[in-house]
Backbone as a ProteinNet text record, in pm:
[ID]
protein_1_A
[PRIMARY]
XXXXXXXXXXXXXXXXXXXXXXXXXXXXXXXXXXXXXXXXXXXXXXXXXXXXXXXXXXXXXXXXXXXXXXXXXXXXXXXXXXXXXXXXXXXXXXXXXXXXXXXXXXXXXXXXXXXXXXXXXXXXXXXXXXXXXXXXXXXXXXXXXXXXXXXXXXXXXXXXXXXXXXXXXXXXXXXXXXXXXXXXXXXXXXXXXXXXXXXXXXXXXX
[TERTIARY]
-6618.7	-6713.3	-6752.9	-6780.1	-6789.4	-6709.5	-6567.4	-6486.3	-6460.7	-6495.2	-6470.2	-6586.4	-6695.2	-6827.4	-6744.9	-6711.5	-6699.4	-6531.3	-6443.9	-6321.6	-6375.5	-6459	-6519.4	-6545.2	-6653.7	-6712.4	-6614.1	-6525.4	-6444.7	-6373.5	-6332.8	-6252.2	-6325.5	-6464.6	-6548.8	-6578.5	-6571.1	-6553.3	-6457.3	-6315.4	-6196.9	-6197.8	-6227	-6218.1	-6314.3	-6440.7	-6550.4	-6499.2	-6419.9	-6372.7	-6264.8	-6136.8	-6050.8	-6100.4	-6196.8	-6214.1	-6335.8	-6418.6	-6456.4	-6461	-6408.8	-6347	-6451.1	-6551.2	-6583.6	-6741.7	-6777.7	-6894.3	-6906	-6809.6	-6823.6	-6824.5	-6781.7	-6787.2	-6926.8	-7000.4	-7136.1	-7274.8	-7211.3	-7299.1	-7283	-7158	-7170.3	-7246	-7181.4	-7254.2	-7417.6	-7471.9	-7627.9	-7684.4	-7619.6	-7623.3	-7611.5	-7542.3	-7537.3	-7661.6	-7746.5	-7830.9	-7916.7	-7955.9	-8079.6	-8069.1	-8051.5	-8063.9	-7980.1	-7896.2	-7737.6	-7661.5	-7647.9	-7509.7	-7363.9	-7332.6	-7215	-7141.9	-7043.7	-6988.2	-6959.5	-6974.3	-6927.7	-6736.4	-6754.1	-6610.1	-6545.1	-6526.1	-6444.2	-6455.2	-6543.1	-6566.9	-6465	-6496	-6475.8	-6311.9	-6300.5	-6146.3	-6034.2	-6063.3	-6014.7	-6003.4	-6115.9	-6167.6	-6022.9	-6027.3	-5965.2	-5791.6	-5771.3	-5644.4	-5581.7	-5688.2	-5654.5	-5626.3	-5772.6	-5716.5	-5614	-5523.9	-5401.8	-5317.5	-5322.7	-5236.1	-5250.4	-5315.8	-5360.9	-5435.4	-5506.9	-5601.5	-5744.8	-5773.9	-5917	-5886	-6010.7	-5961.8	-6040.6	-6000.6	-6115	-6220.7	-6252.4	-6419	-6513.2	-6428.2	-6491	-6551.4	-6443.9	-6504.2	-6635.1	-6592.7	-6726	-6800.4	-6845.6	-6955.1	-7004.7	-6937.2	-7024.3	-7034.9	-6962.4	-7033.2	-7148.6	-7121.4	-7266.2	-7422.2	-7428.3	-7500.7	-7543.3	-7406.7	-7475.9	-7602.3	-7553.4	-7615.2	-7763.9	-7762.1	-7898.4	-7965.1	-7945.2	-8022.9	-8032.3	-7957.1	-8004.7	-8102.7	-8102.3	-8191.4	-8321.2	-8311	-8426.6	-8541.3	-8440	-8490.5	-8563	-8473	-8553	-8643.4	-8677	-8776.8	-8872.2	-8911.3	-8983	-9011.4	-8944.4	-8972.7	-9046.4	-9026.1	-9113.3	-9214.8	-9245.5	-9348.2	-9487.2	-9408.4	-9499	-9575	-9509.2	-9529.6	-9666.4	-9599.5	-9760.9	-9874.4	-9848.9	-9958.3	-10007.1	-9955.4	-9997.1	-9956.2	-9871.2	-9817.7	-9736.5	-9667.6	-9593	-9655.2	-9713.6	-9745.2	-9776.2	-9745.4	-9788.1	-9946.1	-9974.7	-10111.7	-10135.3	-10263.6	-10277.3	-10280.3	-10297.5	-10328.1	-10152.9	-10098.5	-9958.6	-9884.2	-9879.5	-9847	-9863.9	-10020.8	-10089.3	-10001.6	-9959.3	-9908.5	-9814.6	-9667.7	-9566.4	-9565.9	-9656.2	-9630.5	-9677.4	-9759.8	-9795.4	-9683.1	-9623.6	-9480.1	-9352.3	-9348.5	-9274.6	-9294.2	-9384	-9439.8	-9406.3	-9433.4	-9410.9	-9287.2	-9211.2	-9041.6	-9008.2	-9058.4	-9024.3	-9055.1	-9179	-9242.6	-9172.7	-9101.6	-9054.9	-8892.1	-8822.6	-8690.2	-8688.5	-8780.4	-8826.4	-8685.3	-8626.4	-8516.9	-8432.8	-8379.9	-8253.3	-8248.6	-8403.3	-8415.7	-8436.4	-8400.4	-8327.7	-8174.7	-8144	-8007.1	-7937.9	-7933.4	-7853.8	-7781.4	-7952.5	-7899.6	-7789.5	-7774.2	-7677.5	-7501	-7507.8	-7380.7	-7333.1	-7432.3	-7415.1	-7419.7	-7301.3	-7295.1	-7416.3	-7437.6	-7537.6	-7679.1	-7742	-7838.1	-7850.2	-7785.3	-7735	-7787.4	-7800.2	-7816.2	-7977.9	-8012.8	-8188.2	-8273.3	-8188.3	-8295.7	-8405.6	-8365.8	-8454.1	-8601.3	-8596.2	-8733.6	-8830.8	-8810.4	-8939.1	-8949.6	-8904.6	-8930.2	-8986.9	-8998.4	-9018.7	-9204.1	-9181.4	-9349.1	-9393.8	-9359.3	-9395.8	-9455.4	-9391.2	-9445	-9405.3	-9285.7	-9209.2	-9309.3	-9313.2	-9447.3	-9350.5	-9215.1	-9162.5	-9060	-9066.8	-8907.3	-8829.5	-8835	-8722.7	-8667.2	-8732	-8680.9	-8588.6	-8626.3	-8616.3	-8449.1	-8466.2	-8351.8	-8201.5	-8295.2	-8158.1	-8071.9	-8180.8	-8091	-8031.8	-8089.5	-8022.9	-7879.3	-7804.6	-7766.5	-7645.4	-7676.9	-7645.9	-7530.4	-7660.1	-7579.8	-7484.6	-7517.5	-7427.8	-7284.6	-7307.5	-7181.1	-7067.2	-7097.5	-7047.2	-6991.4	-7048.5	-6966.2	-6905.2	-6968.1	-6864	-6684.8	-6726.8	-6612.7	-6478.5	-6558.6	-6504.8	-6429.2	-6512.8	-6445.7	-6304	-6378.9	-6274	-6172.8	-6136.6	-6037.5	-5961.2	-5983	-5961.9	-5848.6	-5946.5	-5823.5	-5729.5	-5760.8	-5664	-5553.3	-5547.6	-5426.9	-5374.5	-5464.7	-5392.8	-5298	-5309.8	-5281	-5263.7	-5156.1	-5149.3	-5177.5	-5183.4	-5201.1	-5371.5	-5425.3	-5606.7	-5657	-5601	-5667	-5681.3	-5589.4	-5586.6	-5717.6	-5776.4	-5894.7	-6028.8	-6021.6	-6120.1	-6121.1	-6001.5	-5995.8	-6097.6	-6119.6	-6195.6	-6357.8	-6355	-6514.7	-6525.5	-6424.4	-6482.6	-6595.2	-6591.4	-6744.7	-6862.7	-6888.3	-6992.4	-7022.9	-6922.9	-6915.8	-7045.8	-6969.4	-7043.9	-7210.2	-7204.9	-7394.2	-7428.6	-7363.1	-7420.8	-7486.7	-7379.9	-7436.1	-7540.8	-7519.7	-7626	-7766.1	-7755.9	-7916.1	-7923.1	-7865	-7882.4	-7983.1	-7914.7	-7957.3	-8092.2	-8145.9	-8254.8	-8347.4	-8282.5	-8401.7	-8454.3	-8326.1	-8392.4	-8496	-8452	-8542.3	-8704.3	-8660.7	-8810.7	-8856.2	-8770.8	-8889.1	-8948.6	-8867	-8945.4	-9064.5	-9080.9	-9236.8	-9309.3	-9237.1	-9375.4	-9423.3	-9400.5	-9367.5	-9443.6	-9463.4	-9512.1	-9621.6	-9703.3	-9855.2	-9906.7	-10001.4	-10023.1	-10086.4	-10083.6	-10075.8	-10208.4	-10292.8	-10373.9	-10325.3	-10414.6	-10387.6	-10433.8	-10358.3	-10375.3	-10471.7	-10500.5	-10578.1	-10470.1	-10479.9	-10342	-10404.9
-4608.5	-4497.2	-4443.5	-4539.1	-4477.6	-4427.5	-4490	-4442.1	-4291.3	-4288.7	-4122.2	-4024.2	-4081.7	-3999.8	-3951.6	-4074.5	-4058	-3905.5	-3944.5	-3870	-3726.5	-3733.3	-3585.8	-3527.4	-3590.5	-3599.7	-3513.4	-3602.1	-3544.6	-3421.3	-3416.6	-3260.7	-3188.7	-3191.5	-3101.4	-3028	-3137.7	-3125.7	-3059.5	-3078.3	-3011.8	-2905.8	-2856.9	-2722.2	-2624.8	-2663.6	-2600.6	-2537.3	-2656.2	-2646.2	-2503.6	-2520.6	-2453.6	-2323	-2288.6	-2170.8	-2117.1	-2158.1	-2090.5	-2154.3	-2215.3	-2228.2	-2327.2	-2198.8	-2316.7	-2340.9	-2235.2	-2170.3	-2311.8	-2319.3	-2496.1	-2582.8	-2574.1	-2695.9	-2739.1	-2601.5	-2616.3	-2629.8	-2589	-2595.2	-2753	-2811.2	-2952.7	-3054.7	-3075.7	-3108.2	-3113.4	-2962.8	-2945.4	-3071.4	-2983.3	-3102.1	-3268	-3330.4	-3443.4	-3489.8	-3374.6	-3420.9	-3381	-3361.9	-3312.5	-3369.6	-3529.7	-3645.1	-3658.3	-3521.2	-3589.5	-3615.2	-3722	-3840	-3734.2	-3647.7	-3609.2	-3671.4	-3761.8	-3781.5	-3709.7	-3726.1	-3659.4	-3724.2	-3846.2	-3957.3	-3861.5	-3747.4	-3704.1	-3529.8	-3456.6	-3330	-3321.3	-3423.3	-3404.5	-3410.2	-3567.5	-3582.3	-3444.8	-3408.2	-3310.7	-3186.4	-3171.1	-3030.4	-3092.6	-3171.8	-3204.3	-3181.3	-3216.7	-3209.3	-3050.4	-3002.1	-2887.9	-2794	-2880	-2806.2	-2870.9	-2971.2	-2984.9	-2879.7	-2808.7	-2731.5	-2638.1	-2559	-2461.5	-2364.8	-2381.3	-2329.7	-2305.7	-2408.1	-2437.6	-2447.3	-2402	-2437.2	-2588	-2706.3	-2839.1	-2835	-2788.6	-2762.9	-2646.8	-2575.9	-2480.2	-2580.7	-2642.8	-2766.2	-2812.1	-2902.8	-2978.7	-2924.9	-2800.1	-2708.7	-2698.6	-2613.8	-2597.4	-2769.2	-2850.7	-2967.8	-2999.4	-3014.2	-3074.1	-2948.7	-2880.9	-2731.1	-2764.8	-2768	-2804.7	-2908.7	-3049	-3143.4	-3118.3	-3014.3	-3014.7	-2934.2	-2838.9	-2745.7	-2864	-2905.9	-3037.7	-3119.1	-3162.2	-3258.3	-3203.6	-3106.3	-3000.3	-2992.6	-2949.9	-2919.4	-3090.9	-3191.6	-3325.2	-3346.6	-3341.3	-3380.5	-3305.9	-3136.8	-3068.7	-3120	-3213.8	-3259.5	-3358	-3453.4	-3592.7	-3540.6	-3424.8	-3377.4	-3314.2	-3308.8	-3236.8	-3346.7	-3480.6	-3637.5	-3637.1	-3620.8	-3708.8	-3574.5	-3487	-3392.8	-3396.9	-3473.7	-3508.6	-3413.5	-3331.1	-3276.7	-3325.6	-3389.6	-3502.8	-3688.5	-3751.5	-3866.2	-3961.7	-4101.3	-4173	-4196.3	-4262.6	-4297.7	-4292.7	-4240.4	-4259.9	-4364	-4465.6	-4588.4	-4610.4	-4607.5	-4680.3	-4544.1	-4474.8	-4379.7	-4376.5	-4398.5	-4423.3	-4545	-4661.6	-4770.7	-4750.9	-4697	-4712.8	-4589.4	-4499.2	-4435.6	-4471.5	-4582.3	-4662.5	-4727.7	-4819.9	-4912.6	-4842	-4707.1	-4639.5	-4613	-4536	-4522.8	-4623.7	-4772.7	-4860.7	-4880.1	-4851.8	-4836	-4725.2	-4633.2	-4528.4	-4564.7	-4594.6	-4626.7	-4778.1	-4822	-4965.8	-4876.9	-4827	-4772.6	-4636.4	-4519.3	-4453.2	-4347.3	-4258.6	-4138.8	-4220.3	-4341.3	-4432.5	-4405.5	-4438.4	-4425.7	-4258.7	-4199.2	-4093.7	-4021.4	-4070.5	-4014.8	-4134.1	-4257.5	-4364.8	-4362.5	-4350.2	-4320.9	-4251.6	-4122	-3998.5	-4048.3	-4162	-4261.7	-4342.3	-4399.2	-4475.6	-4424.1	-4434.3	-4393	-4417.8	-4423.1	-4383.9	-4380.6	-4456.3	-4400.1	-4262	-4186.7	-4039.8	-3960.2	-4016.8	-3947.6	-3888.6	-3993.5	-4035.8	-4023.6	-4033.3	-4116.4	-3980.7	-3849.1	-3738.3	-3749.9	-3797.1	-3782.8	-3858	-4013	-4078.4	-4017.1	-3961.9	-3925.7	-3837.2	-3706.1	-3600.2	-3642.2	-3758.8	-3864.5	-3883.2	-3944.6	-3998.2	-3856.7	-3766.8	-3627.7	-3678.5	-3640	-3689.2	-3593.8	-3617.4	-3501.6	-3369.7	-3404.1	-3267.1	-3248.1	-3110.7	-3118.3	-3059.8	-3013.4	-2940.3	-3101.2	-3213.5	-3298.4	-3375.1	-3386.7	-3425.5	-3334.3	-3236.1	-3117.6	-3137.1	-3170.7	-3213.1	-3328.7	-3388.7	-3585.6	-3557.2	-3494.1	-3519.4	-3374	-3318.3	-3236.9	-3306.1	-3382.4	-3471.1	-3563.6	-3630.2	-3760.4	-3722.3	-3595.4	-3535.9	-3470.5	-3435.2	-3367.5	-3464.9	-3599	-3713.4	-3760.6	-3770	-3832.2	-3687.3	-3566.1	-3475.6	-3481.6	-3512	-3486.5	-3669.8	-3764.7	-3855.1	-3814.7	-3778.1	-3799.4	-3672.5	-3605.4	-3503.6	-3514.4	-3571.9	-3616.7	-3738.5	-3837.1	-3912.9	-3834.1	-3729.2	-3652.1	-3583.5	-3488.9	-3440.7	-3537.3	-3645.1	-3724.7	-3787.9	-3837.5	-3885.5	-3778	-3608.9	-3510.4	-3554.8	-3513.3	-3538.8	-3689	-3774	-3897.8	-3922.1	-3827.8	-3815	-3897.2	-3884.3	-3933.2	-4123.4	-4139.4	-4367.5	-4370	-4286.2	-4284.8	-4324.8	-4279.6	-4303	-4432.1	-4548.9	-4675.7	-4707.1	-4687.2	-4772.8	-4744.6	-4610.5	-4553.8	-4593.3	-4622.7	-4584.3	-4689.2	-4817.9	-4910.9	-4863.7	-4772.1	-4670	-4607.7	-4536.4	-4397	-4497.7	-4612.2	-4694	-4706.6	-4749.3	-4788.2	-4652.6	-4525.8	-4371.9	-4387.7	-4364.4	-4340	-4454.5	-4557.8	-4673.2	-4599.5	-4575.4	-4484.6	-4356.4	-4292.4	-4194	-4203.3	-4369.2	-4339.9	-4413.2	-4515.4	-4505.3	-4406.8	-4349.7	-4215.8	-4125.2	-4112.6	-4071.4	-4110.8	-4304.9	-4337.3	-4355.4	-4336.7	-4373.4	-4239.7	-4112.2	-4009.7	-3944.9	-3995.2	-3971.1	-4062.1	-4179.4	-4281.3	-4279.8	-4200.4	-4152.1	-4062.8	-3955.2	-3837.6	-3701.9	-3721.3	-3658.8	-3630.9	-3714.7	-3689.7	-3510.3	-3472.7	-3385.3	-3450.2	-3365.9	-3370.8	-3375.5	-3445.5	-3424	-3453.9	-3349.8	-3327.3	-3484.2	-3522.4	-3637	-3581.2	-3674.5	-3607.8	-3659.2	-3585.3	-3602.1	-3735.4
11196.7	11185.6	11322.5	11409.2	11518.3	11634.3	11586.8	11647.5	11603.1	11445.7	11419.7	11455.7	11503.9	11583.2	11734.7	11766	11922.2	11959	11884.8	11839.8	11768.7	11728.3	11688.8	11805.1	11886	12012.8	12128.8	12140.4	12213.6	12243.8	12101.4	12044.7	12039.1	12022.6	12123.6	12234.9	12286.9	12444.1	12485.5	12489	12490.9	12410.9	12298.9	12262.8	12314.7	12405.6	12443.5	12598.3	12672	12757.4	12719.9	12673.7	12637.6	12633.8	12500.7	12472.9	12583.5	12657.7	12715.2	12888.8	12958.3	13112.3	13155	13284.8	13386	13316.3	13209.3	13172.2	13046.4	12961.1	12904.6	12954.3	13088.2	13190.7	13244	13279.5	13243.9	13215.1	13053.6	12909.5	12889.8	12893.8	12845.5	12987.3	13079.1	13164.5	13218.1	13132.3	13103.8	13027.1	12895	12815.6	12840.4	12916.3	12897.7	13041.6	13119	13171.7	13091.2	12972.6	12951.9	12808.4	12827.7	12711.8	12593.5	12680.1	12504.4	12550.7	12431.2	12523.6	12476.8	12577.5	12608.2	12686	12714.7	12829.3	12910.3	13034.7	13153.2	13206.7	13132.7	13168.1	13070.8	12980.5	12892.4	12958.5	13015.3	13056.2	13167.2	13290.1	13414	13444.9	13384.1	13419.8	13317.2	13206.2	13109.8	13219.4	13256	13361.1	13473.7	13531.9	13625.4	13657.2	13485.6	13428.9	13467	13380.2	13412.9	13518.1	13636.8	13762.9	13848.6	13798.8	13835.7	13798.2	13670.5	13623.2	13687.6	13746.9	13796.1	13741.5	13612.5	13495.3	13604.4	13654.1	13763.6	13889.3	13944.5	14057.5	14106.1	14169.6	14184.1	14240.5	14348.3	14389.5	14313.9	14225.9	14162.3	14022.1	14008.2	13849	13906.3	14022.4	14100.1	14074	14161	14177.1	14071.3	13960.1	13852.8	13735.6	13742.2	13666.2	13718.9	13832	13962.9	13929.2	13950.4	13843.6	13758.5	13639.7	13515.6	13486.9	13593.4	13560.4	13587.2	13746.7	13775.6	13696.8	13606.9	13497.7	13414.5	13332.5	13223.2	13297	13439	13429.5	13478.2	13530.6	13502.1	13415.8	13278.8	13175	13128.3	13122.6	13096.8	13159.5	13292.7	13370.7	13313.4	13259	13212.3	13065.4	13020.1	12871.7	12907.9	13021.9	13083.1	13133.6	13198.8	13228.8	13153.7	13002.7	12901.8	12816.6	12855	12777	12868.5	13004.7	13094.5	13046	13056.9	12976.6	12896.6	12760.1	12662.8	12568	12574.4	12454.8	12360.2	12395.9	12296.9	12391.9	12285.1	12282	12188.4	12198.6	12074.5	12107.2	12227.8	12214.6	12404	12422.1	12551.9	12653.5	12577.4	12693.4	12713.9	12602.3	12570	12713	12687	12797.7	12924.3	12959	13110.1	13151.2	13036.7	13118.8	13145.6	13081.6	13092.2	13237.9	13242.1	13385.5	13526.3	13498.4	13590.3	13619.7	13510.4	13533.6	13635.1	13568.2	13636.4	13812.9	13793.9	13903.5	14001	14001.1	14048.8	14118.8	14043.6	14043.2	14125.4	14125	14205.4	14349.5	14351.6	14534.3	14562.5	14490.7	14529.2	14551.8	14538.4	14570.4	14631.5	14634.8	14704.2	14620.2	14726.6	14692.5	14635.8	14654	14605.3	14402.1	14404.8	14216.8	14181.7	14217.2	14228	14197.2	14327.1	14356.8	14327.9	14296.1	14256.4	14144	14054.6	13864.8	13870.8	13913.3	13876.6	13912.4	13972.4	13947.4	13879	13789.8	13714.9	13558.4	13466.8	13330.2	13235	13131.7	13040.6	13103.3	13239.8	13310.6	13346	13386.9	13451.8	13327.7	13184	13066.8	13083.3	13068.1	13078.1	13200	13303.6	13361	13436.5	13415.3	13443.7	13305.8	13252	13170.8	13210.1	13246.7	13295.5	13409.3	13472.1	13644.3	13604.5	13498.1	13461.8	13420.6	13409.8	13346.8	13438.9	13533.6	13672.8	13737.8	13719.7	13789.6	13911.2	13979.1	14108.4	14202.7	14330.7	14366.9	14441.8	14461.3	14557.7	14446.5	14383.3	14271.7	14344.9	14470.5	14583.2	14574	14621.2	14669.4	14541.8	14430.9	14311.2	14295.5	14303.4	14275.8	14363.7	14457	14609.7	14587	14591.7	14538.2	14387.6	14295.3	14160.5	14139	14258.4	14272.2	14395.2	14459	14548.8	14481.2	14413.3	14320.4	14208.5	14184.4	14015.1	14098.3	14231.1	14281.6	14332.5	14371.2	14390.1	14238.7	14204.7	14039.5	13977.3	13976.6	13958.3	14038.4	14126.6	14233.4	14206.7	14189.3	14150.2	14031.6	13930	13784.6	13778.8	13832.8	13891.8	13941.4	14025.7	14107.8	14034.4	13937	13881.4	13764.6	13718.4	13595.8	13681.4	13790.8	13891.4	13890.6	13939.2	13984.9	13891.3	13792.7	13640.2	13591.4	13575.4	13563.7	13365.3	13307	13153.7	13100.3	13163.9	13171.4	13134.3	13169.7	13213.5	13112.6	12991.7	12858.1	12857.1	12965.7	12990.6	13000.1	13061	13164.3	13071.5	12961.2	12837.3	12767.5	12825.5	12760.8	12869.4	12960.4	13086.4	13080.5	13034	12998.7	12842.4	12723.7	12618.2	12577	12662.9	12607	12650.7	12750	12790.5	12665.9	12593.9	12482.5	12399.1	12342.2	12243.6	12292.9	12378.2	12428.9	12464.1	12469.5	12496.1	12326.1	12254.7	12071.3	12059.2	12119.1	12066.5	12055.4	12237.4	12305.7	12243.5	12183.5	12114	11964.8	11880.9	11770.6	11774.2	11859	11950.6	11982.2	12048.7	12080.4	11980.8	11873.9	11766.9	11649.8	11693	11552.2	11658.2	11802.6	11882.9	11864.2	11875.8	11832.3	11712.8	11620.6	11498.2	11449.5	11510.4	11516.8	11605	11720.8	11847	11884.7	11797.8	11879.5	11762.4	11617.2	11509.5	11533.9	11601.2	11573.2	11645.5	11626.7	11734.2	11859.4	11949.7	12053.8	12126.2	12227.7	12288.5	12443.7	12515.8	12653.8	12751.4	12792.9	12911.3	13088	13102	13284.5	13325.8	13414.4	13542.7	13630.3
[MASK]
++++++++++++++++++++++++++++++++++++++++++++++++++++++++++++++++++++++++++++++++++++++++++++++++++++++++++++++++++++++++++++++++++++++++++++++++++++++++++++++++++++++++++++++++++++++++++++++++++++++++++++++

């Protein structure tokens, strides 16, 4: 079953790509910063393939995956930002703590918990919403590192389908136990926001 989620998944991806170029390149890439588990291990190297063929050009893929990511995680951080406000919340104390926790985490790794995540697979998904909680205090600075870190793994995954060239598709045996714990955190987030997230809303102090 989940192999036929994930195989749906895909042929997605590739037909989004196909029918519309660098502009699906991205829309999906948005997407997979702005909390849907899209792979980027199935966008980039595909994208890549192609700009072996000469369909793309490779720093033009970069550029705009690396883009995409920073509008998606944009947009998440503005969804983490509307939590510490109190527009979507389960309960206030339960909130104040977990942004305290955070918080913690941030001044203990400083820019690193930042620009690190955006290398590492199913973190890179998420990890713009608690920061979006935390209320990072510079989003120039927030924007740079997460634009930084997304153009580095753009450019990796990239270069990975480039040189694989028709081959690109091996490349998904090595990511596909990622795919699995992406859907895991997916069906997670959904059953966490339909029990935390209903109530209405009251405003938090900053």
């Amino acid at each position: 079953m989940i192999a036929g989620i994930l195989s749906i998944i895909s042929g997605f991806i590739l037909h989004v790509i196909e029918a519309t170029g660098y502009f699906g390149i991205f829309f999906l890439m948005a997407l997979e910063s702005a909390n849907i588990p899209i792979p980027s291990e199935i966008i980039m190297p595909f994208s890549g393939f192609l700009a072996s063929a000469g369909i793309f050009y490779f720093w033009a893929v970069v550029l705009v995956g690396a883009f995409g990511n920073l509008i998606g995680s944009l947009f998440s951080y503005w969804l983490g930002y509307l939590v510490r406000k109190g527009i979507f919340y389960r309960d206030n104390n339960k909130v104040s703590i977990e942004v305290e926790r955070a918080q913690k985490w941030l001044d203990q790794f400083g820019d690193l918990a930042i620009f690190i995540p955006r290398l590492l697979p199913v973190v890179r998904t998420f990890i713009s919403f608690p920061l979006g909680v935390i209320k990072v205090k510079s989003l120039w600075r927030f924007s740079f590192l997460t634009f930084g870190g997304s153009f580095l793994w753009s450019a990796l995954l990239t270069y990975l389908g480039f040189v694989s060239g028709k081959n690109w598709e091996v490349l998904s045996i090595y990511f596909r136990k990622f795919d699995y714990i992406i859907l895991g955190l997916m069906v997670l987030a959904l059953i966490w926001w339909f029990k935390s997230h209903i109530k209405p809303a009251k405003f938090l102090k900053k």
